[in-house]
N, C-alpha and C positions, 0 to 999 in steps of 0.2 A: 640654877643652871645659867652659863654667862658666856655669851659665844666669844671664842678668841681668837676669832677668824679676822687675820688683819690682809688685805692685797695688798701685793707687794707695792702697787705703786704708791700708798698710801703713809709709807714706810719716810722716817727722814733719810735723808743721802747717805749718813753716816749710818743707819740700822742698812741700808739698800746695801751699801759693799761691806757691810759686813754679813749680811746672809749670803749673797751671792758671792764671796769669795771662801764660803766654807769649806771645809773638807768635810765628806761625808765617808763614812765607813759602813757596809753592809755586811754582815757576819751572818750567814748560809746561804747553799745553794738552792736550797725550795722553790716552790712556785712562787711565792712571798719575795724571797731574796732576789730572782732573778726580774721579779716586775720592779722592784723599788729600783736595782741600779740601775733598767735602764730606761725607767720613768727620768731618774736624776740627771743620766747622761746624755736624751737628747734633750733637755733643759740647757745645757753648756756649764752644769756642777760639776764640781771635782768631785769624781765618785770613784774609790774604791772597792773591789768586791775580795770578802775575805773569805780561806779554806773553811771550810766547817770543822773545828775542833776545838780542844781544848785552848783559852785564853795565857791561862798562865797566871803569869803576874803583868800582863795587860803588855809589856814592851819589850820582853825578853824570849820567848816562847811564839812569838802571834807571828806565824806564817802567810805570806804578804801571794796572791795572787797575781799573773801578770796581765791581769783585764782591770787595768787602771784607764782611765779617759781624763781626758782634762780638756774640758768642751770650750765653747768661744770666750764667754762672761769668766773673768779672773783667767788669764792665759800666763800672765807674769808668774802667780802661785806657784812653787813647786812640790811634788809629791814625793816622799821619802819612799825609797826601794828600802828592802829588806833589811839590807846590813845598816842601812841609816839606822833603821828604827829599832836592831840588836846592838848598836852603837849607842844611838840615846838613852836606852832602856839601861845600858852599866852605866852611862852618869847619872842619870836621875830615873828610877822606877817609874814617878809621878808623874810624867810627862804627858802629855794628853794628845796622843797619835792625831786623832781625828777630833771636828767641834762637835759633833755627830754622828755616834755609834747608832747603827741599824741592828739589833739582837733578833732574828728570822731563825730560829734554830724550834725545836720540840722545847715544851716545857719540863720535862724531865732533865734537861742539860742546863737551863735556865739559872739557877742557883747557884752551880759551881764556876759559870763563868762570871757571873757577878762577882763572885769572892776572889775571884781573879784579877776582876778589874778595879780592885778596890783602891781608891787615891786616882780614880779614871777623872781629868778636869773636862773634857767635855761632855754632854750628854747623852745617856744610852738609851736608845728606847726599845722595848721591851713590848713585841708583837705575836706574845705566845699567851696562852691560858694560864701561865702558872700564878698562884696565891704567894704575891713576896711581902712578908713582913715587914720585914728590917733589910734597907738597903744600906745600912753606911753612912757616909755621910759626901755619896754619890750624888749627881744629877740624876736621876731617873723619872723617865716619863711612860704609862703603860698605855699605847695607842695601836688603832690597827687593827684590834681583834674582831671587826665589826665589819669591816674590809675586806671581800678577798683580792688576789691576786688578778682578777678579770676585771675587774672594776677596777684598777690602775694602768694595765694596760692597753685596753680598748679603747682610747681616747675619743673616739668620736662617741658612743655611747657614755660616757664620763660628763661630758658637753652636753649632750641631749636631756640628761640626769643627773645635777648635781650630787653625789648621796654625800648624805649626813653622818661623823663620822664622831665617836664619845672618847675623853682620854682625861686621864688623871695625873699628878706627876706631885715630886718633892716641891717644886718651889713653881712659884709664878712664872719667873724669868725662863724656866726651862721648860716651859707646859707651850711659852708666848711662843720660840723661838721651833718648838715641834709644831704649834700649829702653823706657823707660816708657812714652815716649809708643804705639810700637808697642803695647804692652800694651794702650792702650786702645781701640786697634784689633781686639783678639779676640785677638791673637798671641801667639805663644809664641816672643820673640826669645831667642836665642844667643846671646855673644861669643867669637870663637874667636881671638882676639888682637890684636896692631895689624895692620900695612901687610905687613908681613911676610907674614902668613897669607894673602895674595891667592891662594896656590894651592890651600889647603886648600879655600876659601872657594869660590873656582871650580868644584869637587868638588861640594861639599853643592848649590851652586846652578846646575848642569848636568849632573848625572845620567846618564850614560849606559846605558839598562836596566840600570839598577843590578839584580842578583838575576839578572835575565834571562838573559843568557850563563852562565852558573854552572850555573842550572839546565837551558837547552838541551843544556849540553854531558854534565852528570848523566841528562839522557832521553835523548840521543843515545848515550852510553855504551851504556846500558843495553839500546837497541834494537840496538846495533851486535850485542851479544853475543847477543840471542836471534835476531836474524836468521841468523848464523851457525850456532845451536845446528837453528834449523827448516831451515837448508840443508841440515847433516850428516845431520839424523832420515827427512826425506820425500825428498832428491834419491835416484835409481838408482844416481848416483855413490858413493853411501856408505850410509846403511842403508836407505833407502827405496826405492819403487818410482815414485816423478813422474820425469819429462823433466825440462828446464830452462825449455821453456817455462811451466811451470806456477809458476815462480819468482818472476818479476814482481810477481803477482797474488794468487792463490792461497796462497802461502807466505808472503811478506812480509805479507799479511793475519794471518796466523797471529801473528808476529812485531810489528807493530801492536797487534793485542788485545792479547797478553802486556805488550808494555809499557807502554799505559795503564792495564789493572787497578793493573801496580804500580806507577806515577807518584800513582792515586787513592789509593793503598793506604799509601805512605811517608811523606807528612807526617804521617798518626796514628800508624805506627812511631817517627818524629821526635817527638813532642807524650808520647806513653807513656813512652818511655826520659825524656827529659827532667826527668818527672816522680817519676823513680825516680832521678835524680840527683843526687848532693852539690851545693847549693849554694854559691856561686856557681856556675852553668856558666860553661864554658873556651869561650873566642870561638869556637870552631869548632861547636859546638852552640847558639851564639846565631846567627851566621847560617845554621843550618838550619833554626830554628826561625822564621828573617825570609823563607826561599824557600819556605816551603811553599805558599805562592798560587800563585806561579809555577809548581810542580812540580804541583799538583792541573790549572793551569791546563791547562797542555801535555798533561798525562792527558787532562783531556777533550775536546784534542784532536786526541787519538789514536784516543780512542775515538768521535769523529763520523766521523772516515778508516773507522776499522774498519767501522761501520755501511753506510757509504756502497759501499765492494768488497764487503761479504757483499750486499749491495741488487745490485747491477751483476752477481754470479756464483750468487747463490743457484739454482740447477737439482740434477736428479738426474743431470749430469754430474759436476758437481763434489761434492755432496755425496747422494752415490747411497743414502748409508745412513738419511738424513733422510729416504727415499719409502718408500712401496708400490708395489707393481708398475702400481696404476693412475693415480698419480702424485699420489698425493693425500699429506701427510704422516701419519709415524705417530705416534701419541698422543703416546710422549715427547717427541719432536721439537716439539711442537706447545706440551706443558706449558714445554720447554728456552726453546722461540722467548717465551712468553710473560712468560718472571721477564726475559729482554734486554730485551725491550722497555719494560718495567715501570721496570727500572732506569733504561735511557736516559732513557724519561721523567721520573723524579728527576733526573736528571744536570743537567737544562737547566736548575730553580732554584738548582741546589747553585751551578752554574755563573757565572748571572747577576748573584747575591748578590755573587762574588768581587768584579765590577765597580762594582755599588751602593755596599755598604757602608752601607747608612741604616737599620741596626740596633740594637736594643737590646742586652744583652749575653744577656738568655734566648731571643731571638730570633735574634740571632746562633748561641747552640748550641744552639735546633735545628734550624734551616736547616744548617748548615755541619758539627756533630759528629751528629746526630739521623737528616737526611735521607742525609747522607752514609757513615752504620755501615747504614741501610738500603738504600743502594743496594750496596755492597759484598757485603752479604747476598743478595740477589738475582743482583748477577753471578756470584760463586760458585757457585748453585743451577745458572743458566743454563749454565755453563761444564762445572759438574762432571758434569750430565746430559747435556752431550754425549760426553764422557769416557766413560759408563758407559751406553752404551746397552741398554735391552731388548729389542730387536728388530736387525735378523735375529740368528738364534743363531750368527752364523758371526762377529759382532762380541765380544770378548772385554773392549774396554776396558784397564782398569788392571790387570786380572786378566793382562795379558797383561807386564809391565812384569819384566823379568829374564828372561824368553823369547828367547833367542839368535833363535829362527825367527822372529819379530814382531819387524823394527826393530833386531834385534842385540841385542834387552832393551833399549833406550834408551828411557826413558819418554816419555809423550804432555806435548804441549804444556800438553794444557788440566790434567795432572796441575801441572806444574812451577810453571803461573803460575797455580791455585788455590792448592795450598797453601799459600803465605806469608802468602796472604789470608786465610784458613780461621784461621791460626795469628794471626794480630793481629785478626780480631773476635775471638778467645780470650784476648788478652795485654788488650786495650782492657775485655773484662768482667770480667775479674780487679782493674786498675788502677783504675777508675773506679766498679763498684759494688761488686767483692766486699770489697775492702781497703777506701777508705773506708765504706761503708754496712754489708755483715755483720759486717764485724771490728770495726765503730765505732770505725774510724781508728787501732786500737789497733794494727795495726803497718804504718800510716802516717800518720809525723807528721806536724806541721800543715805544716813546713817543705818537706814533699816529699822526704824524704831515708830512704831504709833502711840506714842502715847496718847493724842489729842483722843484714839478713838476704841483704846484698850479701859 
């Protein structure tokens, strides 16, 4: 992959007026067609927009619109009307209307207008789905499809957002000369090869939750195994004292919390190591480091599941050690319930941001590493005060944790899926302000690399 993104001003004189005095052709009316002309037009290109139908034999048949523009840049140029170009079409077929054919039509008409435009000398780029084998011995570039039409129009979000754009084409010179022009559209085109790369190309520009499954299957893991761990602790069947009814709901809640804490909790595990890492990282740390959205995502929502059963069961049934006898809660309980909900409340910006994205980069960290080391903070406090209650005294807590008589000694939930968390806002104050800022970087480098002390 070889980016062929060139700006324009980077261009020699003679590449500068020869892009900017090109004629461009856009062939449909779509959402597509009507954002490229006049993306082109207030640029100051010569853009023509063409009927949607059939091509023909490219100069004889091609019915000419009369939403032609001829902007400031190349004003001398002139543009052939109709009969011109039914006139040069009976001298020479071959002629090459435009330097830059726009193909914006369904991919079902796709094929026939190429066989149309065959002996076409400028370039047609071809911004539909269709699979083209054999184009001739045509210019043809397949770009766009990765694109929509809002994303070329919207120019100030275009700005805010460069997006990345993949394309293929017959030759170098015709792949260079589309991605320019894309350039100056906001883009950031690609070349990933010729005709060949239709599959790769496919790929970049059809996405299937790219990250998504990767990551569901890393949370599902995950929960597989604490579900199981909260079966063996609390079922009668093995060291606990619940029924199975209590299983559903009650347990698998347990098993929920656990694994959103640590879904929250793993991308900054992922983002620290990283950082403590020989550069280059080895591809399997760069896409963990590309799923951590999705892995925060899925955490939080785990933990709105979690909220929502503790909401639905909260009583001194089920949780008989969080009352007093006259059923009011007792203080720690009260303190516990208040750093949860404190937190949740953080969760919901940390959350939304992931969707936005219309941040700056100090605003980005502190919404995302800022609010999110404080919510952490909070769940922990929330978690580990239910773990460790003061009241009744018949409750023992962690104290109770190697006690054959309690559980078989198998430790409590809220211990197993605190500390890891406990332990990485610990590893994150180390990495982030005690080595760069107390040590003054001194033993870590600018590169992010320890070797002296790995």
């Amino acid at each position: 992959v070889k980016p062929a993104f060139r700006p324009l001003a980077a261009l020699s004189a003679k590449e500068r007026r020869s892009i900017l005095s090109s004629r461009i052709g856009v062939l449909g009316h779509g959402n597509m067609g009507y954002a490229i002309f006049d993306n082109f037009k207030s640029q100051g290109y010569i853009v023509t927009h063409l009927s949607h139908g059939e091509l023909g034999a490219a100069t004889k048949t091609l019915a000419m619109r009369k939403r032609t523009s001829v902007g400031s840049v190349g004003t001398n140029a002139s543009v052939d009307t109709a009969a011109d170009v039914e006139k040069k079409g009976e001298e020479s077929p071959q002629v090459a209307i435009f330097d830059v054919l726009f193909v914006c039509v369904p991919a079902k008409h796709v094929s026939e207008i190429l066989i149309g435009l065959s002996g076409f000398r400028g370039v047609i780029v071809d911004t539909s789905s269709a699979k083209i084998e054999n184009v001739g011995d045509i210019s043809y570039v397949k770009a766009l499809g990765d694109i929509s039409a809002y994303d070329i129009v919207h120019k100030e979000e275009r700005i805010s957002k460069i997006r990345r754009t993949y394309l293929i084409g017959t030759s170098t010179k015709a792949c260079m000369t589309v991605a320019t022009l894309l350039g100056e559209m906001d883009l950031e085109p690609i070349v990933l090869g010729d005709l060949g790369q239709m599959g790769p190309l496919r790929k970049k520009w059809y996405p299937f939750f790219t990250g998504w499954w990767q990551a569901f299957l890393i949370t599902f893991g995950v929960w597989f195994l604490t579900a199981i761990y909260a079966l063996c602790r609390y079922l009668d069947t093995a060291a606990g004292k619940y029924d199975q009814s209590r299983a559903p709901l009650y347990l698998m809640n347990k098993a929920i919390c656990w694994t959103g804490m640590w879904m929250l909790a793993l991308p900054f595990w992922i983002g620290g190591i990283a950082k403590l890492m020989c550069k280059p990282l080895c591809s399997c740390m760069v896409f963990m480091l590309d799923i951590r959205k999705h892995l925060g995502i899925l955490g939080a929502l785990l933990i709105v599941s979690h909220v929502a059963i503790s909401t639905l069961i909260f009583n001194n049934k089920y949780y008989g050690k969080f009352f007093k006898e006259d059923g009011t809660l007792r203080e720690w309980a009260e303190y516990s319930m208040i750093f949860g909900v404190t937190a949740f409340t953080i969760l919901i910006p940390v959350s939304v941001s992931s969707f936005i994205g219309k941040y700056s980069h100090y605003e980005w960290r502190v919404v995302q590493y800022g609010l999110s080391m404080l919510l952490l903070t909070f769940a922990c406090v929330h978690v580990v005060m239910m773990g460790n209650p003061s009241s009744p005294s018949t409750q023992r807590g962690w104290k109770a944790i190697g006690d054959k008589s309690a559980h078989l000694g198998v430790p409590s939930i809220t211990f197993v899926s605190s500390v890891p968390v406990l332990l990485l806002l610990g590893f994150r104050f180390l990495t982030d302000i005690v080595m760069p800022y107390v040590c003054c970087g001194a033993c870590m480098p600018k590169e992010g690399r320890l070797q002296k002390f790995l």
